[in-house]
C-alpha positions in Angstrom: -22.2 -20.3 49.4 -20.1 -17.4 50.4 -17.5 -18.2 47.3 -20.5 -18.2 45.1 -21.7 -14.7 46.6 -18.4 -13.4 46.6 -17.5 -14.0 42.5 -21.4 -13.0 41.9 -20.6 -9.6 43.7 -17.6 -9.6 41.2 -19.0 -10.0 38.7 -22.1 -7.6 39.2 -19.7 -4.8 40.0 -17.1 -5.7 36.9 -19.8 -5.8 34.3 -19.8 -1.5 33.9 -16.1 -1.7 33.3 -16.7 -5.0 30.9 -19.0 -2.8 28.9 -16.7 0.1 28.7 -13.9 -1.7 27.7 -16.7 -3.0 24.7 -17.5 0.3 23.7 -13.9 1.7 23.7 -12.6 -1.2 20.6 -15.8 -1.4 18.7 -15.4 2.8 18.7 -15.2 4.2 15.2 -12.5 6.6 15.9 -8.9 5.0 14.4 -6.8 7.9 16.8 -3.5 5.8 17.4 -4.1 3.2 15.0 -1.3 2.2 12.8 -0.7 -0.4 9.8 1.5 -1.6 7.5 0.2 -3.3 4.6 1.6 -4.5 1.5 -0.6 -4.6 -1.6 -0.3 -6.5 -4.9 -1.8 -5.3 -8.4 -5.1 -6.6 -9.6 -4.6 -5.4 -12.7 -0.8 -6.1 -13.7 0.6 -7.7 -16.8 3.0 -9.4 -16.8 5.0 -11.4 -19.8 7.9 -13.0 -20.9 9.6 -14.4 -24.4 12.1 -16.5 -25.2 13.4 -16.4 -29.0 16.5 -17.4 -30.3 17.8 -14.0 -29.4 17.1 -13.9 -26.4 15.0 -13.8 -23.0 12.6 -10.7 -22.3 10.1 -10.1 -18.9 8.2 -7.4 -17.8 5.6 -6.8 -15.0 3.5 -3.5 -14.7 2.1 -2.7 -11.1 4.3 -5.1 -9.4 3.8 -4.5 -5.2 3.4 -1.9 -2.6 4.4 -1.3 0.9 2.5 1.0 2.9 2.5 2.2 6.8 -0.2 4.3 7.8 -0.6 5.8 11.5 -4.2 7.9 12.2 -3.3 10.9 14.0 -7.0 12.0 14.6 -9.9 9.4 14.6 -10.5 10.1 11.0 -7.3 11.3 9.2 -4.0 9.7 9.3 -0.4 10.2 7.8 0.7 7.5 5.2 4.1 6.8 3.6 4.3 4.8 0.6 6.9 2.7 -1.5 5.5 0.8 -4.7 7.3 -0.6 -8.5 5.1 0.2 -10.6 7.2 -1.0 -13.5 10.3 -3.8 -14.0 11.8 -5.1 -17.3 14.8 -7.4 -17.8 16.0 -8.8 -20.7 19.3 -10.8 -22.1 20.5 -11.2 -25.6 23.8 -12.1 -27.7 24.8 -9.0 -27.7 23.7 -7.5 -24.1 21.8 -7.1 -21.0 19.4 -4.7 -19.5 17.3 -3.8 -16.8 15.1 -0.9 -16.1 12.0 0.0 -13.8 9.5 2.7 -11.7 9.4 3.3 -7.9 7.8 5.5 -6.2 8.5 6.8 -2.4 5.3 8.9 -1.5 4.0 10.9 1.5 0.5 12.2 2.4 -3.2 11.9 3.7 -5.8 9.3 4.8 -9.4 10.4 5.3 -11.4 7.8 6.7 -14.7 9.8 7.8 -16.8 8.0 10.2 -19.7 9.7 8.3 -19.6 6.8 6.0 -18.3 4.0 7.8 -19.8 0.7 6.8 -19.3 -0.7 10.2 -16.7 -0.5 12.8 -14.7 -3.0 11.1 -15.5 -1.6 7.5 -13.9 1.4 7.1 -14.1 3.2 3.1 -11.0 6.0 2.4 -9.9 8.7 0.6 -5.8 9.6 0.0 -3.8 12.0 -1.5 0.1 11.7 -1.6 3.0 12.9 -3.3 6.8 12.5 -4.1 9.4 11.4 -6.5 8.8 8.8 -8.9 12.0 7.6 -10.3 13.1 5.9 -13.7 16.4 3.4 -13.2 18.1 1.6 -16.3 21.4 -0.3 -16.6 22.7 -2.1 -19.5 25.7 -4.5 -19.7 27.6 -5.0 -23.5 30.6 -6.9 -22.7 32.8 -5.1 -20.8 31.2 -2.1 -21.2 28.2 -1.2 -18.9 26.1 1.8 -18.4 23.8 2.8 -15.2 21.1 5.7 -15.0 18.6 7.1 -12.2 16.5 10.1 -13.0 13.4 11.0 -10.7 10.1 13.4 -11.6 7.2 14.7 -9.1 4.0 13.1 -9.0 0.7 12.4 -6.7 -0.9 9.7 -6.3 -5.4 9.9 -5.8 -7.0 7.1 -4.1 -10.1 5.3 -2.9 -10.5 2.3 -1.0 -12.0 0.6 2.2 -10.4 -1.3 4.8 -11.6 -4.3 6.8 -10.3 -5.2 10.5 -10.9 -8.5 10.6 -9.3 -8.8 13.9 -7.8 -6.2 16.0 -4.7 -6.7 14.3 -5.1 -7.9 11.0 -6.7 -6.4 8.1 -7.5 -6.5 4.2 -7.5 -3.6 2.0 -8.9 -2.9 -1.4 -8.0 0.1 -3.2 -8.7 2.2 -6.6 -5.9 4.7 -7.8 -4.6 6.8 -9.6 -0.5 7.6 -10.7 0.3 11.0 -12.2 4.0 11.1 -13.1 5.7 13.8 -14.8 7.9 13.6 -18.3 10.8 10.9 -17.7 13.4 12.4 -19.8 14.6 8.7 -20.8 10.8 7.4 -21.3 12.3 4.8 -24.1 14.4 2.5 -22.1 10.4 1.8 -20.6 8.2 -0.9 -21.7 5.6 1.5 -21.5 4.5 4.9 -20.4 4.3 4.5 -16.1 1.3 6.1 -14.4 -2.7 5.9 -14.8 -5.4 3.6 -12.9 -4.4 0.9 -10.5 -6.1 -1.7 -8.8 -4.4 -3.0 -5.6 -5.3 -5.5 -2.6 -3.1 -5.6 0.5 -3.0 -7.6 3.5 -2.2 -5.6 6.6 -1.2 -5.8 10.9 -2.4 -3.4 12.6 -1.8 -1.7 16.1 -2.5 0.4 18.5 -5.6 2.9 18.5 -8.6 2.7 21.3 
């Protein structure tokens, strides 16, 4: 009887802190939080011949890698690496490669205003940096190689779901605008424009 009393008065004078600790994880504010994701395109192409001269593939919107840390409960610093472009092909008379990356820094806005839920949370970012163009070619003995970056942003719009405290799925809807390459025809097509990624994420830290 008095063991039974004893874990009773335990667990009558726990409960406040059991309810506390609730409240603090299922809080909307993502303070601390941090995630790294990597995303694949919904919308990519992808394709690939083989003729008698020769082999040719190319992908647009290939994958993404993101980590994102929320500084305040609603806004958080991101840092972004993505191909957005790759092409290889092999012939008689040569080889070549070629594709788009991008490494990009910026903002997360996640208000709480329009929070779904505490495990749905819908986004805005903005980010910027270099977006680079990189093309080599093999003839023989003869080979060339060439890099050349531009400046560009990136706009986007998505929503994330914790499905766990340390997992999570993300859909996004965005937006690449890249300056001029000045060597845009070694490209299977122009870079840039409206992209549709998912990405599977672990997540860390926060309240």
């Amino acid at each position: 009887m008095r063991l039974a009393a004893t874990v009773a008065t335990l667990a009558v004078a726990g409960f406040p802190f059991a309810i506390s600790a609730q409240t603090t994880q299922d809080t909307l504010s993502l303070q601390g939080r941090s995630i790294i994701a990597v995303g694949v395109g919904l919308n990519s192409t992808h394709s690939a011949s083989n003729t008698p001269g020769g082999q040719v593939a190319t992908s647009n919107g290939v994958a993404s890698l993101n980590f994102t840390h929320f500084t305040r409960p609603s806004v958080a610093f991101e840092i972004s690496a993505a191909v957005l472009d790759a092409s290889a092909s092999n012939t008689f008379s040569n080889q070549t490669a070629s594709g788009v990356t991008s490494l990009l820094a910026g903002v997360r806005y996640a208000p709480e205003a329009i929070a779904l839920s505490t495990t749905l949370r819908p986004y805005v970012s903005v980010l910027v940096g270099p977006y680079f163009n990189n093309f080599a070619k093999s003839a023989g003995y003869n080979g060339t190689a060439m890099s050349e970056s531009v400046f560009g942003s990136k706009l986007g719009a998505g929503t994330n779901w914790y499905m766990s405290r340390h997992l999570s799925l993300q859909l996004e809807a965005s937006y690449d605008a890249i300056g001029h390459f000045e060597h845009e025809d070694v490209l299977s097509h122009k870079p840039g424009g409206f992209a549709m990624t998912a990405g599977f994420g672990v997540a860390w830290g926060g309240r």
